[in-house]
KETOR-784590 format. One record per residue (C-alpha): residue number from 1; x, y, z. Coordinates in steps of 0.02 Angstrom, whole numbers, plus 50000, padded with zeros to 5 digits. Layout:
<recs>
+-----+-------+-------+-------+
| pos |  east | north |    up |
+-----+-------+-------+-------+
| NUM |     X |     Y |     Z |
...
+-----+-------+-------+-------+
</recs>
This chain:
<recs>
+-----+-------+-------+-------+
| pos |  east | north |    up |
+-----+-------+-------+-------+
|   1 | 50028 | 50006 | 48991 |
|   2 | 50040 | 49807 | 49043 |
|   3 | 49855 | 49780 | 48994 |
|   4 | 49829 | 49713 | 49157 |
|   5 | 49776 | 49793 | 49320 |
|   6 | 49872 | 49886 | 49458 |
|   7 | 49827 | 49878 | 49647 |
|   8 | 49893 | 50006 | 49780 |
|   9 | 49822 | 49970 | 49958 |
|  10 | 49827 | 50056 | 50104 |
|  11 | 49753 | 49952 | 50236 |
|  12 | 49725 | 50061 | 50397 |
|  13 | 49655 | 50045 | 50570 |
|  14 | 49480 | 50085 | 50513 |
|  15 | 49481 | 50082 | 50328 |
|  16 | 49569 | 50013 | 50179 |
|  17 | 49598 | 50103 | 50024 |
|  18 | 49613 | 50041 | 49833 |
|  19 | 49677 | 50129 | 49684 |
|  20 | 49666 | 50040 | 49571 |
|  21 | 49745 | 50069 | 49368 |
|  22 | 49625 | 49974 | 49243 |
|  23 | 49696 | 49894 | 49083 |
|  24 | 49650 | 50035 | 49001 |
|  25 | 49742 | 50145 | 49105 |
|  26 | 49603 | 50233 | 49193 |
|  27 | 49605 | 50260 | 49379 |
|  28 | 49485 | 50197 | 49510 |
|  29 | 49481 | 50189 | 49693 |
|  30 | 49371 | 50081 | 49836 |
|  31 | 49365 | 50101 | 49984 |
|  32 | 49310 | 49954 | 50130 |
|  33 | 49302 | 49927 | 50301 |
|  34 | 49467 | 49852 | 50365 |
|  35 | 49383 | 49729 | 50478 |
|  36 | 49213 | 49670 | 50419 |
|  37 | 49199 | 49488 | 50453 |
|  38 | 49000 | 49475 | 50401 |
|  39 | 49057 | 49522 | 50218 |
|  40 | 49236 | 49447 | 50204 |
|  41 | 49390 | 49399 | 50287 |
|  42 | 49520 | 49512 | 50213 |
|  43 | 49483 | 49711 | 50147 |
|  44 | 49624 | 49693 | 50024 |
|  45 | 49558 | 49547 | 49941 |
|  46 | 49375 | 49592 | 49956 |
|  47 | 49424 | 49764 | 49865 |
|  48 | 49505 | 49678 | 49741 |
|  49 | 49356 | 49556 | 49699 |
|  50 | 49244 | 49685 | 49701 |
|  51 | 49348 | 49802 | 49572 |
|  52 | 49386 | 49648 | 49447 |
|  53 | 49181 | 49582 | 49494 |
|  54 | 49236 | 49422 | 49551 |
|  55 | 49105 | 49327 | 49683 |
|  56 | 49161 | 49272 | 49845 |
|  57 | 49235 | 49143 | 49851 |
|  58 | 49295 | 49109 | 49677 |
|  59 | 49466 | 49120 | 49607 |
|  60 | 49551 | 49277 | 49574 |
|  61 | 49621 | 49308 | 49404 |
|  62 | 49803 | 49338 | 49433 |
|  63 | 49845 | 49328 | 49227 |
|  64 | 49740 | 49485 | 49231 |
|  65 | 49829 | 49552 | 49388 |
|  66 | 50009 | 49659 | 49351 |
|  67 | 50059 | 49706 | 49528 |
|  68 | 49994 | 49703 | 49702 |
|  69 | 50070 | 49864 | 49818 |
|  70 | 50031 | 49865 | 49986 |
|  71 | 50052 | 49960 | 50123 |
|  72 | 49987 | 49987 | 50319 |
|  73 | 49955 | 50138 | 50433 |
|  74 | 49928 | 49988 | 50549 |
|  75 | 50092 | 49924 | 50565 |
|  76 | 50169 | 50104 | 50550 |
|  77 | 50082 | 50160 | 50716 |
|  78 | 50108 | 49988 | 50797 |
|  79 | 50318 | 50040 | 50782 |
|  80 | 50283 | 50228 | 50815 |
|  81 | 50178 | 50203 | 50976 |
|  82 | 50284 | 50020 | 51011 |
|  83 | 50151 | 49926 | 51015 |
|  84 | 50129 | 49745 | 50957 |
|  85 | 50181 | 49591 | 50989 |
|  86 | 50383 | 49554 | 51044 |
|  87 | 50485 | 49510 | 50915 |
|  88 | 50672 | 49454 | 50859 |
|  89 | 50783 | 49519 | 50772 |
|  90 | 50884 | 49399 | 50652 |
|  91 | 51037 | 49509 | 50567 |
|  92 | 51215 | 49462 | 50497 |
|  93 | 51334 | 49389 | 50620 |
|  94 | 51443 | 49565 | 50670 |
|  95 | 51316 | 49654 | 50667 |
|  96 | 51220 | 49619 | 50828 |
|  97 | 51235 | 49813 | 50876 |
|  98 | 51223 | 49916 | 50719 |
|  99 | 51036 | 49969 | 50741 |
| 100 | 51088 | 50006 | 50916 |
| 101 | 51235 | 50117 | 50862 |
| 102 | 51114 | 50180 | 50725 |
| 103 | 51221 | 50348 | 50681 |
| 104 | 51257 | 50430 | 50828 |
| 105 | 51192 | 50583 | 50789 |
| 106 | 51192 | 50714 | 50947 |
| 107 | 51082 | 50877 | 50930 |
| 108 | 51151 | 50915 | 51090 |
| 109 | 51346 | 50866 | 51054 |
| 110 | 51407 | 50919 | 51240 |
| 111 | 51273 | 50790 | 51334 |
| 112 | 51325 | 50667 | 51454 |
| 113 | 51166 | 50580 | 51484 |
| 114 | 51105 | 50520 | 51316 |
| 115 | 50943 | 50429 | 51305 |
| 116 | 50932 | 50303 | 51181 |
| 117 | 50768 | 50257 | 51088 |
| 118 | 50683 | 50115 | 51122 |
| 119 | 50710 | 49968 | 51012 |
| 120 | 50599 | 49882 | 50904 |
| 121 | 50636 | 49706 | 50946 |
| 122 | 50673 | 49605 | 51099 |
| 123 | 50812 | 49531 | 51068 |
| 124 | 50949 | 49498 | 50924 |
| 125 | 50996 | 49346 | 50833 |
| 126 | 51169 | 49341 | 50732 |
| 127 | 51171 | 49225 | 50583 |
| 128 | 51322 | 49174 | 50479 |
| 129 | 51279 | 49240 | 50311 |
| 130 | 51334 | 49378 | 50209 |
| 131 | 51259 | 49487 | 50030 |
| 132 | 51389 | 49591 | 49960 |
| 133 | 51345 | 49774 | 49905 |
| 134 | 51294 | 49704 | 49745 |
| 135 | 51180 | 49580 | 49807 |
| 136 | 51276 | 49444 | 49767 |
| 137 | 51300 | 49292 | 49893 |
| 138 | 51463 | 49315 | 49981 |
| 139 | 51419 | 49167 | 50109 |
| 140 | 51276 | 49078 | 50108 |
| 141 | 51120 | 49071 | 50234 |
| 142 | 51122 | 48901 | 50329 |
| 143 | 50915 | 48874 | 50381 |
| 144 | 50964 | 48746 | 50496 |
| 145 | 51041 | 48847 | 50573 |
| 146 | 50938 | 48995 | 50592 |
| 147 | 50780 | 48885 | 50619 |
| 148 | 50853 | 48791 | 50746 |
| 149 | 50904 | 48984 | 50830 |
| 150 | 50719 | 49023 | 50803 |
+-----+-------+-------+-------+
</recs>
């Protein structure tokens, strides 16, 4: 155990969900309304006061915090029903098409008409950079670059 507290969140359409691991290494969980601007601004915070009783508005202890998880039904429907708001794409200069290509799997391997999901994004950006399989820097991101292509 860290001594300090855990946080998984799941904030959804409706409701947001804490589990929380104590120092001691107990489990708890809260539960909040995602959007409840009379009683605070953001569920995941708010659920996080509330668990480590700390008033609104005051500081939250991060020395007492180990990690933060969070995920979002939210932004999981949004891509499954392609909803949202139009975004960009910004990927590694050559690779323009790859989620395009994706992996060219066929269930029907004989089909001359193939229909092609919808993407994600509106449009693709290429930027000269490059990780290696290792992570390592192979060529270097210029910002000035991309945020002038932004």
């Amino acid at each position: 155990m860290s001594g300090r507290w855990q946080f998984w969140i799941d904030r959804g359409g409706t409701f947001t969900d804490v589990v929380a691991r104590r120092p001691d290494g107990s489990l708890t969980t809260h539960k909040l309304l995602s959007d409840n601007p009379e009683r605070y601004q953001d569920a995941a915070l708010a659920g996080i006061r509330e668990l480590l009783r700390v008033k609104p508005g005051a500081p939250i202890p991060v020395e007492q915090i180990d990690a933060v998880k969070m995920g979002t039904t939210v932004a999981t429907n949004a891509l499954l029903e392609r909803k949202g708001e139009r975004t960009v794409l910004f990927i590694t200069k050559g690779f323009r098409d790859a989620l395009r290509i994706a992996y060219q799997n066929r269930p029907k391997i004989f089909e001359r008409h193939i229909v092609l999901p919808e993407l994600l994004y509106a449009e693709a950006r290429e930027v000269a950079e490059r990780i290696g399989a290792r992570g390592d820097v192979v060529a270097a991101l210029d910002e000035r670059l991309a945020r002038a292509d932004l």
